[in-house]
N, C-alpha and C positions, 0 to 999 in steps of 0.2 A: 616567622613573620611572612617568608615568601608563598606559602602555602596556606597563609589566611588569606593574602591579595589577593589570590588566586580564586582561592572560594568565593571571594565576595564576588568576584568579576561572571562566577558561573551565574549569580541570579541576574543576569543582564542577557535576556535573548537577543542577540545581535539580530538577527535577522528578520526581525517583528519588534524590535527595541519593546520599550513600555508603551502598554495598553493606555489606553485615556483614560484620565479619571476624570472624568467629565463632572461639571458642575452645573446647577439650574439657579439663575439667578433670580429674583421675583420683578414684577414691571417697573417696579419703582424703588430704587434701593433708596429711596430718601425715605419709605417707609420702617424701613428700621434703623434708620440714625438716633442714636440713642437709648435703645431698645435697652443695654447692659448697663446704660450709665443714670448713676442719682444725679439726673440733671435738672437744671432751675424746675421744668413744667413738674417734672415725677415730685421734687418737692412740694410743688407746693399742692401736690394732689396729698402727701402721706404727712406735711408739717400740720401743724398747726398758725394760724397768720402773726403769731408772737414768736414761734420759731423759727418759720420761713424767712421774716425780716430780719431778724441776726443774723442768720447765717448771710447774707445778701447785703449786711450792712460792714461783714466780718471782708465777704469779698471783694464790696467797694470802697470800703474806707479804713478797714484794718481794726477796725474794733472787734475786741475781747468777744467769747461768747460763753456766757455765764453756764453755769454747772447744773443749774437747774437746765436750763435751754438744752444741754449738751444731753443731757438725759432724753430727753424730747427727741432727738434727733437720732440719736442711739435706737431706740424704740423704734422709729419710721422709720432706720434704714434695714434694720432687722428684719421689721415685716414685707418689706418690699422685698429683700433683698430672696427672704424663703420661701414669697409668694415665686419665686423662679427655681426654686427647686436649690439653693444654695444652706449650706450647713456648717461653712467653717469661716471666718475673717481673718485677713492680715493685715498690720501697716507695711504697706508697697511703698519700699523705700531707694535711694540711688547711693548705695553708698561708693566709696573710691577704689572698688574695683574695676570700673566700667561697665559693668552690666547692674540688676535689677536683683535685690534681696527679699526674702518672704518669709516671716515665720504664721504659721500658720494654726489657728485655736477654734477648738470648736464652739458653738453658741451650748452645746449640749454641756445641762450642769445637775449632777445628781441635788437632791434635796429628801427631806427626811419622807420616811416610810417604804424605802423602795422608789421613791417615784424619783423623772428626772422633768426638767423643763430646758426650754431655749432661752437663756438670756443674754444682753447685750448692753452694759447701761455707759454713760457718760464718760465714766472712768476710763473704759476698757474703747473705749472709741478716742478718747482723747490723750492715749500714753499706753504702749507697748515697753516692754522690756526683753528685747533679745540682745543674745550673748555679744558682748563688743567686742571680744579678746582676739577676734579671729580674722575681724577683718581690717583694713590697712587702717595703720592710725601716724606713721612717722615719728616714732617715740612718744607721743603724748600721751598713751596709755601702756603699763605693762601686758604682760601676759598674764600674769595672776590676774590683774586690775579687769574681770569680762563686764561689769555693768555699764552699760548703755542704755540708751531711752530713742524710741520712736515715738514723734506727734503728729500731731493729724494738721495737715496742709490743709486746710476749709476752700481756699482758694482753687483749688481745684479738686476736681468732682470723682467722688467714689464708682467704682464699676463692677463688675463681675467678670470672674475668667474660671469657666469650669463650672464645681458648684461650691467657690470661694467668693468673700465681697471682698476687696481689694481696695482698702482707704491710703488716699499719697500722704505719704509722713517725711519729716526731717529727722536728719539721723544727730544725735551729738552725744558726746561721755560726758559720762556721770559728773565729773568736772566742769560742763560746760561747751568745751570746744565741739566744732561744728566736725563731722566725719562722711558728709556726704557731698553731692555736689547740690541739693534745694537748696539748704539753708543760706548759702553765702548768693547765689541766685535772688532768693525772693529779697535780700538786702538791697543788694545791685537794683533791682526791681524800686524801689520802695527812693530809691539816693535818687535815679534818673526823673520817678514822678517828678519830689519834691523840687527837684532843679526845673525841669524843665514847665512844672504849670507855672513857678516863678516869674521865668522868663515870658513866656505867655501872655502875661497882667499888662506888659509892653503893647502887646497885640488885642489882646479879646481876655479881658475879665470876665466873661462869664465859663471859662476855664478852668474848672477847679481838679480833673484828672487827668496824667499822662501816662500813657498805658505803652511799654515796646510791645512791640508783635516780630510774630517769625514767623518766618513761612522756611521750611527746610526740606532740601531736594533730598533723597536719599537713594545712591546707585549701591550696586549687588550685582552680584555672579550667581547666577544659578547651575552646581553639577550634578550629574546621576549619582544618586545615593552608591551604587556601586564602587562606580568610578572613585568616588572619594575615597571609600573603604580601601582601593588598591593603592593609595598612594598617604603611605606614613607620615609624610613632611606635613601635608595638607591638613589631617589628621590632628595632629603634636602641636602646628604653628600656624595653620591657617592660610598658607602660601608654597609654592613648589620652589624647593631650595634647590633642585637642579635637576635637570632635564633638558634638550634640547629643543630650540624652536620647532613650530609645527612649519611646512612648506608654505601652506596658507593661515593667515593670520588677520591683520583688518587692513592687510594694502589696499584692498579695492573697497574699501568704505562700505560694503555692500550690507551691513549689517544694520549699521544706525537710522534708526525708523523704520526698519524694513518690518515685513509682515511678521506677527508674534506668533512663533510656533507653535503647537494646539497645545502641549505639553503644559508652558507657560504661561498661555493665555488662561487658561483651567487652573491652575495655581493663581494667577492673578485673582479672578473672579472669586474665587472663595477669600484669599485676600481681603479682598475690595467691602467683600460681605460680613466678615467680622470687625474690621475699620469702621462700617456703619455703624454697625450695635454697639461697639466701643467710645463711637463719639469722634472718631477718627478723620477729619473731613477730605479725604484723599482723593483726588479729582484726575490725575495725570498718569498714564504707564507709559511709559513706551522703548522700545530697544537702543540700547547704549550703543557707542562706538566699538567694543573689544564683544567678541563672540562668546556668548553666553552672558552678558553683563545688560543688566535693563535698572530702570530708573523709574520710579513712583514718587509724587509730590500732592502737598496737600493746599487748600485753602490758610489765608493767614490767619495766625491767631495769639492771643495774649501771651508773652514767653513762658511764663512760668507752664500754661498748660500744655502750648507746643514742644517743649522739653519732655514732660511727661509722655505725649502721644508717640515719639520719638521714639523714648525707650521702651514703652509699650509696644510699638508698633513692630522691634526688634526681635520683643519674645517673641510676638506672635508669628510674625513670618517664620522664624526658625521651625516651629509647631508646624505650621500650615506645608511648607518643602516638604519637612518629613512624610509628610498624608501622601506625598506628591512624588514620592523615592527622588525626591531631590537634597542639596544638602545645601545651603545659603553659605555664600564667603563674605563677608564687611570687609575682610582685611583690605587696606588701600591698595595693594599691590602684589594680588595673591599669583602671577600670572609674567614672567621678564617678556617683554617686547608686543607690548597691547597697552591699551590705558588704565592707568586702577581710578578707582573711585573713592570719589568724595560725598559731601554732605555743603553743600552751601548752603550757605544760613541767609537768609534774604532778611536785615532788621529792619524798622520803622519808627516811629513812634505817632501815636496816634489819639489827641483827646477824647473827653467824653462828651464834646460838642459834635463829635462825629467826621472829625480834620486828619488827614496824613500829613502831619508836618515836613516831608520830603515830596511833597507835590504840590508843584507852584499852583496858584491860584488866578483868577479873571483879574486881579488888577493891582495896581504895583503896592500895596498896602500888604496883601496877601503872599507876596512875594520876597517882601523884604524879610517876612516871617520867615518863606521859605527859604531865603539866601543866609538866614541868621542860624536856623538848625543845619544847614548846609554846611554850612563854613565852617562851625562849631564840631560838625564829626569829625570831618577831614583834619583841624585841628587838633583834636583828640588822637588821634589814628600817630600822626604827626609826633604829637607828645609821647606816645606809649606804646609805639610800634612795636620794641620790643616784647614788652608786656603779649600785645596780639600774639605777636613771634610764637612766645612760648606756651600762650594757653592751648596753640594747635601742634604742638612735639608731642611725637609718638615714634616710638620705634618702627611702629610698619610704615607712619606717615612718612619720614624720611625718604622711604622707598619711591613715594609717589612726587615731592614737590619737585617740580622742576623739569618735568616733562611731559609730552602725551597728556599736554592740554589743559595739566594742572599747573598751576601758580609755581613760582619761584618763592625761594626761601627769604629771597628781597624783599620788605611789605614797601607795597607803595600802594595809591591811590592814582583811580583811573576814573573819571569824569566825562570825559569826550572831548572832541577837539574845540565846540560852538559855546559848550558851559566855561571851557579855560578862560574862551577869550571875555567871556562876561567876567569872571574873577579878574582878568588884566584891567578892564577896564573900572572896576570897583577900586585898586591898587592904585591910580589914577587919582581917587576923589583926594581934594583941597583936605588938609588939616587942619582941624577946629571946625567953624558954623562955615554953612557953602553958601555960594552965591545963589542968587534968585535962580539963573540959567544953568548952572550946574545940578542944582533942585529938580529945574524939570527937563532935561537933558538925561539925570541919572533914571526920572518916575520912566517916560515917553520909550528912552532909545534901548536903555540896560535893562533897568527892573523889568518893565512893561512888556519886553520880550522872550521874556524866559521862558513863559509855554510854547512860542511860536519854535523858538526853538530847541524847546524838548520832544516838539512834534515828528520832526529828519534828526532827531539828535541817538537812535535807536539802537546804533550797533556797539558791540561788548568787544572787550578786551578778555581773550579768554585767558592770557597770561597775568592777569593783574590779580593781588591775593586778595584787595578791595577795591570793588568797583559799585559806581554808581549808574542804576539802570532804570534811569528812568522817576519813579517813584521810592527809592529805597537803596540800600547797599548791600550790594553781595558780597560775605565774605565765603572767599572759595577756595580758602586755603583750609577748614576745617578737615579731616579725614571721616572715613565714612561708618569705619566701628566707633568713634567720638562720642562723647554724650555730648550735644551741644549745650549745655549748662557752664561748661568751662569758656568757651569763649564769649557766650552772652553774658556770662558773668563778668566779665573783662570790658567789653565793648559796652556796657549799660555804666559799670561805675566810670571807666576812663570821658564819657559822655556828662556823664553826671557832675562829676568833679569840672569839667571844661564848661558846662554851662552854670555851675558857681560863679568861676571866675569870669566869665562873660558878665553874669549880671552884677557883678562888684565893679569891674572897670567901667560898664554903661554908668552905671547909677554916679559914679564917681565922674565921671563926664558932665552927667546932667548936673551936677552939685556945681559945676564952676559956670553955668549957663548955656551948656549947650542944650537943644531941641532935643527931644527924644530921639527923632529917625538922624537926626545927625551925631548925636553920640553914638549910636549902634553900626552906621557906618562907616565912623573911625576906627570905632574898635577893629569890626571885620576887615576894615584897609589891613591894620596891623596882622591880624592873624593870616590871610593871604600873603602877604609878604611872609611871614616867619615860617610859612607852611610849604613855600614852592616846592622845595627842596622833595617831598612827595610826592609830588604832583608828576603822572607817569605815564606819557600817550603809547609807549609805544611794546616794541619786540621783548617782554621780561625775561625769553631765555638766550638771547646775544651777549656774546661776551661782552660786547660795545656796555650794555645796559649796565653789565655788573662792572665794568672802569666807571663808567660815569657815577653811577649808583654811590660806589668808593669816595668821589669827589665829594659826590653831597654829603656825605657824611653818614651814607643809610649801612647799618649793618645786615651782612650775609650770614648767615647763621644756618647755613646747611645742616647741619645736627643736631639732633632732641641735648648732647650735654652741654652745646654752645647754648644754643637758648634758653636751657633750663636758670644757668650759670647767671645771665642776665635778668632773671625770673628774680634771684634772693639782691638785685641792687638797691640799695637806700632807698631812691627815687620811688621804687613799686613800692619796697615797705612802708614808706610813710605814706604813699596815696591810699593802699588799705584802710591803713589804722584810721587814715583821718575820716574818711568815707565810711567808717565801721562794718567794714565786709569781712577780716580778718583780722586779727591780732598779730603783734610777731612770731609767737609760736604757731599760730595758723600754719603762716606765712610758709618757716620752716618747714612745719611737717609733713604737709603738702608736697613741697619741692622734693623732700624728701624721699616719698611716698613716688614721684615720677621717676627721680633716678634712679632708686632701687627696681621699680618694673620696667625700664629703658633695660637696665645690665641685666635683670631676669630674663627677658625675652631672647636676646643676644646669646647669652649660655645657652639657655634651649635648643635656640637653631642651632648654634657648634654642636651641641650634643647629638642632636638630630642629624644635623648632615654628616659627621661622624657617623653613626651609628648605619646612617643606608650604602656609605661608600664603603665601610667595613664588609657588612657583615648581608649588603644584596651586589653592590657593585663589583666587588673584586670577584667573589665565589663566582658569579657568571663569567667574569672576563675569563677567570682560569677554567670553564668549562669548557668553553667556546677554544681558548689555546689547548687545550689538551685533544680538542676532538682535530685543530687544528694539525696539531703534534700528528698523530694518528695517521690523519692525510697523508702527509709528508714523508712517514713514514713508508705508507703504501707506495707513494710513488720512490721511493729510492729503489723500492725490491721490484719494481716493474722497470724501470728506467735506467739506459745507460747515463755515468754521470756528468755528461754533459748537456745529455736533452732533460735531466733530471733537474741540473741546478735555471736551467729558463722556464721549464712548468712549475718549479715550485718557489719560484722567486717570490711572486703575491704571497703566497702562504705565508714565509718566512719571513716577508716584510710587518706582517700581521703578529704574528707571534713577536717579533724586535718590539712592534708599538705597543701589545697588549704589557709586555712586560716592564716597560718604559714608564706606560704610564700606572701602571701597579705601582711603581717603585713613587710612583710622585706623589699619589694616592696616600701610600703608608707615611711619606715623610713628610705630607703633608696635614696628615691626620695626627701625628706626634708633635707637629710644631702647633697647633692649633689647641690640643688639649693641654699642651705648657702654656702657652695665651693664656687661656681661660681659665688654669689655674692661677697663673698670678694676677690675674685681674680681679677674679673671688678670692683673693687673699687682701687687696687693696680694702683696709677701715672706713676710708671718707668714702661715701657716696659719690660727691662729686667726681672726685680721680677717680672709682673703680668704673662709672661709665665714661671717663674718661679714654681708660684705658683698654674697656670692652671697644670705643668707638676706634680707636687708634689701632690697639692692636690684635686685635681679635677677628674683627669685620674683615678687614684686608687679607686674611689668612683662608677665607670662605673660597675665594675664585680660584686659586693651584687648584683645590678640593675637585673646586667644579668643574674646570675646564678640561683636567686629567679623566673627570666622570664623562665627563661628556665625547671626547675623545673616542673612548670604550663604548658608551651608546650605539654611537654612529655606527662599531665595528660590531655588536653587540646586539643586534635590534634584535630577535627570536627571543634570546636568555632573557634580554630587559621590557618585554612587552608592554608591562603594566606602567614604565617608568617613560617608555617613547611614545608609542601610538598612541597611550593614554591622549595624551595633548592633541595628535590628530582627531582620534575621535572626540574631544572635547570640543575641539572648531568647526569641525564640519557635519555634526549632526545637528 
């Protein structure tokens, strides 16, 4: 192992690093936006206008697209698809691994005489069958049981990658249940319209779509392909399980915005150029806070396709680093004492009148719309905190919430200090019908001013998991390897379901006489009231926050087992079911499916950092003490033993600690692989990450701090394990 790091570290000329691979961008990269993708225009260049309209009526309103049509479209996307020099199609699917699955068929089909043709009909576009056996299902499928079905997503739009067509599909077994993360998504998608154009009919009947949108920021580390090569942990788990800090790191801020290194800028731009052709609308780069970490974000767009682009956009950069001898980290916190990175999901909602229902409007009519999806989130967030909690656990996530800028494990909501006091003052209005002067007191002084003060209302809470910014809410507690489909899937039903009951309490209002805007104000009185408890202006990593936090009654749930734990409570299960996003056994398999890769990952790293402090750490410390030895040696046979024992006093102090911490080493590494062993013995799910969190995790830092010890003394022997980090910050 040490003499592969070693190799890989030779194709790195230090001294003229890597050459540029320079990229040519063309004048206008809006010229190839959508160059790869069967998008509306390419349709309706290759449909037919019977076809085109299906499909277009499949994407606005969810209607069927018949078997004849599906053939039609099969055909068009065939010929477009070879008219690019492509030969094979998949359904590109998401299933619950976290990354992107593909099987892959060719269009090429023998036929009689010897001869062969390309075909592609309706069938084969609208239902795949790869092997399900293999990928996570949380007991709902066995292992013998491999039949699965992939279907084709219409709602979002087929592309090219290579010379494959690439149609987005839902994944579910043969039985039925859902195995990916679209399917219970485009649910969530479908529960939030129907609620929220409802609520609408209050406001503007000519309302009949509500569409979420995402906009999601996505940060990354970028290292030298080399460099990665030299470091096993990075390698195995995506993060350096032990090493010491580098001298320089991001005390001096001097990295964030700062100029893009040519390296990276050249990697961006080709980036930038296949996101066009993909359909990808990627507008933002710029350098992160921690060295070597940068940040790319797009235009908003409809969840279901922004999800898509997401993990699309994942492959791709992974591909594109490689071009670039670079090697991409997602993990949230591949790096101890820098910031790791997230993925915040900016959501929305937005009709087909062309309205962001979270951006107040010119006059208090248009505002009380916006103070009623307003309230109604915050509400929601409120109700199903935990829920949010758990849809963003992850084992590496852990790593990252709670400090260096990312959110706390608390969910609260953060609004500003100018909107609270407009909710105080809402909290205020008369119970039942208001008076003449309250009427236009609440239009004039409250409603009326809500733009004026969204306008100085601008600055973020960078500690809060949801924040409200402006037009939209960031949730910033998402991690940055995440598919965000988990937590839009979360955040769109838990929304859905609150603007149910929103419009059953108004209507129930109106039934006893009250006015429309005045039953809608009551209601929201009561939800502000029932919601403060959320409501979070300030510092989220003070201890101060997490007592008070306590009082309100908000849970901490520092751990992917603590939150998962709260994931299987009654409460979420019945909101599923009733919202039809999941079934009980969903529900189950799911959860399931997160604690068994929470306790997988955790083993990994034991295993891993076992295996570097065995079998690289120790073998150099005892190089370094024997050459030590050696020394000490030398000078006894030179030296009388007086002036012997003050010149080799250092030596011998070195040799005490090399062997000191050997010994911590070893009995650290024996108590860690008994952990892990009784914790891979533990049946339940829940308890065996239980007990990976408790007791396994804790057993990591002896490992470390003993390795680290030995570095410090070490550095020559451990080059690839120390400087590494130097040269990772300062080039």
């Amino acid at each position: 192992m040490s003499t592969l790091r070693f190799k890989a570290l030779e194709t790195l000329p230090f001294k003229d690093f890597r050459k540029d691979n320079s990229v040519e961008i063309p004048a206008k990269l809006s010229e190839l936006f959508c160059e790869n993708v069967f998008s509306e225009n390419t349709m309706r260049e290759y449909l037919t206008k019977e076809a085109f309209q299906s499909i277009m009526d499949a994407i606005k309103k969810g209607t069927k697209i018949q078997r004849l049509i599906a053939d039609q479209v099969a055909v068009a996307m065939k010929d477009w698809a070879m008219s690019k020099g492509v030969t094979h199609y998949t359904h590109w699917f998401q299933p619950l691994t976290g990354s992107t699955a593909e099987k892959h068929d060719s269009f090429f089909t023998p036929i009689e005489g010897g001869r062969a043709i390309e075909r592609f009909s309706g069938g084969m576009l609208i239902q795949q069958e790869p092997d399900a056996s293999s990928f996570p299902n949380g007991g709902i499928r066995n292992t013998f049981e491999a039949r699965g079905y992939t279907a084709w997503d219409p709602t979002s739009p087929a592309f090219i990658m290579g010379t494959t067509l690439c149609i987005p599909s839902i994944f579910i077994s043969y039985t039925g249940e859902t195995l990916d993360y679209k399917a219970p998504l485009l649910r969530a998608l479908n529960a939030v319209d129907e609620a929220a154009t409802n609520v609408m009919q209050y406001f503007d009947k000519n309302v009949t779509k509500v569409t979420p949108t995402l906009g999601w920021e996505q940060e990354y580390f970028l290292v030298d392909s080399a460099l990665y090569q030299s470091r096993p942990d990075l390698v195995l788990t995506g993060k350096t399980l032990l090493g010491h800090s580098p001298a320089k790191g991001q005390q001096l801020d001097d990295h964030y915005f700062g100029s893009i290194p040519t390296r990276v800028m050249n990697f961006m731009k080709e980036l930038e150029i296949e996101c066009m052709k993909l359909g990808i609308p990627v507008t933002t780069r710029h350098n992160e806070v921690a060295p070597n970490q940068f940040e790319l974000a797009p235009m908003f767009e409809e969840v279901n396709v922004a999800v898509d682009h997401n993990s699309l956009l994942m492959d791709v950069m992974a591909r594109i680093a490689h071009r670039h001898h670079f090697h991409i980290l997602f993990h949230e916190k591949p790096f101890a004492g820098v910031n790791g990175s997230g993925k915040h999901n900016n959501w929305s909602l937005a009709t087909d009148t062309g309205e962001n229902l979270l951006s107040p409007g010119k006059n208090p009519k248009k505002n009380l719309q916006f103070l009623t999806f307003f309230v109604n989130a915050i509400k929601a967030v409120h109700e199903y905190a935990d829920l949010l909690r758990a849809s963003i656990a992850s084992a590496s996530n852990d790593h990252r919430l709670g400090a260096n800028e990312a959110p706390p494990a608390i969910i609260s909501v953060f609004i500003g200090s100018q909107l609270f006091r407009v909710l105080e003052e809402l909290e205020k209005v008369t119970e039942g019908k208001l008076s003449p002067d309250e009427k236009t007191d609440l239009k004039l002084n409250v409603v009326g001013k809500i733009p004026e003060i969204l306008l100085d209302n601008t600055d973020r809470n960078r500690t809060s998991p949801f924040a409200f910014t402006g037009n939209k809410f960031e949730i910033r507690a998402v991690g940055s390897s995440a598919n965000c489909a988990e937590s839009m899937t979360v955040m769109n039903t838990i929304a859905a379901k609150q603007l149910n009951d929103f419009k059953k309490e108004v209507d129930a209002l109106i039934e006893t006489g009250l006015k429309k805007d005045e039953a809608i104000f009551n209601v929201l009185r009561e939800y502000i009231k029932q919601s403060k408890n959320i409501m979070f202006e300030g510092d989220g990593y003070s201890d101060d926050w997490a007592k008070e936090a306590e009082k309100r009654g908000l849970n901490n749930l520092k751990t992917t087992p603590e939150a998962l734990k709260q994931e299987m409570d009654q409460k979420f299960v019945d909101l599923y079911e009733e919202m039809g996003i999941f079934t009980h056994r969903e529900v189950e398999a799911r959860n399931e499916i997160k604690l068994e890769k929470y306790s997988t990952v955790i083993d990994i790293e034991a295993r891993v950092l076992s295996d570097i402090a065995r079998n690289h750490i120790i073998p150099s410390a005892l190089n370094y003490q024997n050459r030590l030895i050696e020394n000490v040696k030398g000078l006894k046979e030179i030296f009388e033993d007086k002036e012997f024992k003050k010149l080799a006093k250092e030596q011998m102090s070195l040799i005490t600690q090399i062997s000191e911490n050997i010994s911590k080493i070893k009995l650290g590494v024996e108590d860690l692989m008994k952990a892990r062993e009784a914790a891979k013995a533990t049946s339940d799910s829940q308890k065996q990450a239980e007990t990976y969190c408790k007791n396994v995790i804790p057993l990591f830092d002896p490992i470390r701090e003993a390795s680290d010890d030995l570095e410090m003394m070490v550095d020559d022997e451990l080059w690839p394990m120390t400087k590494y980090r130097e040269m990772l910050f300062t080039r």
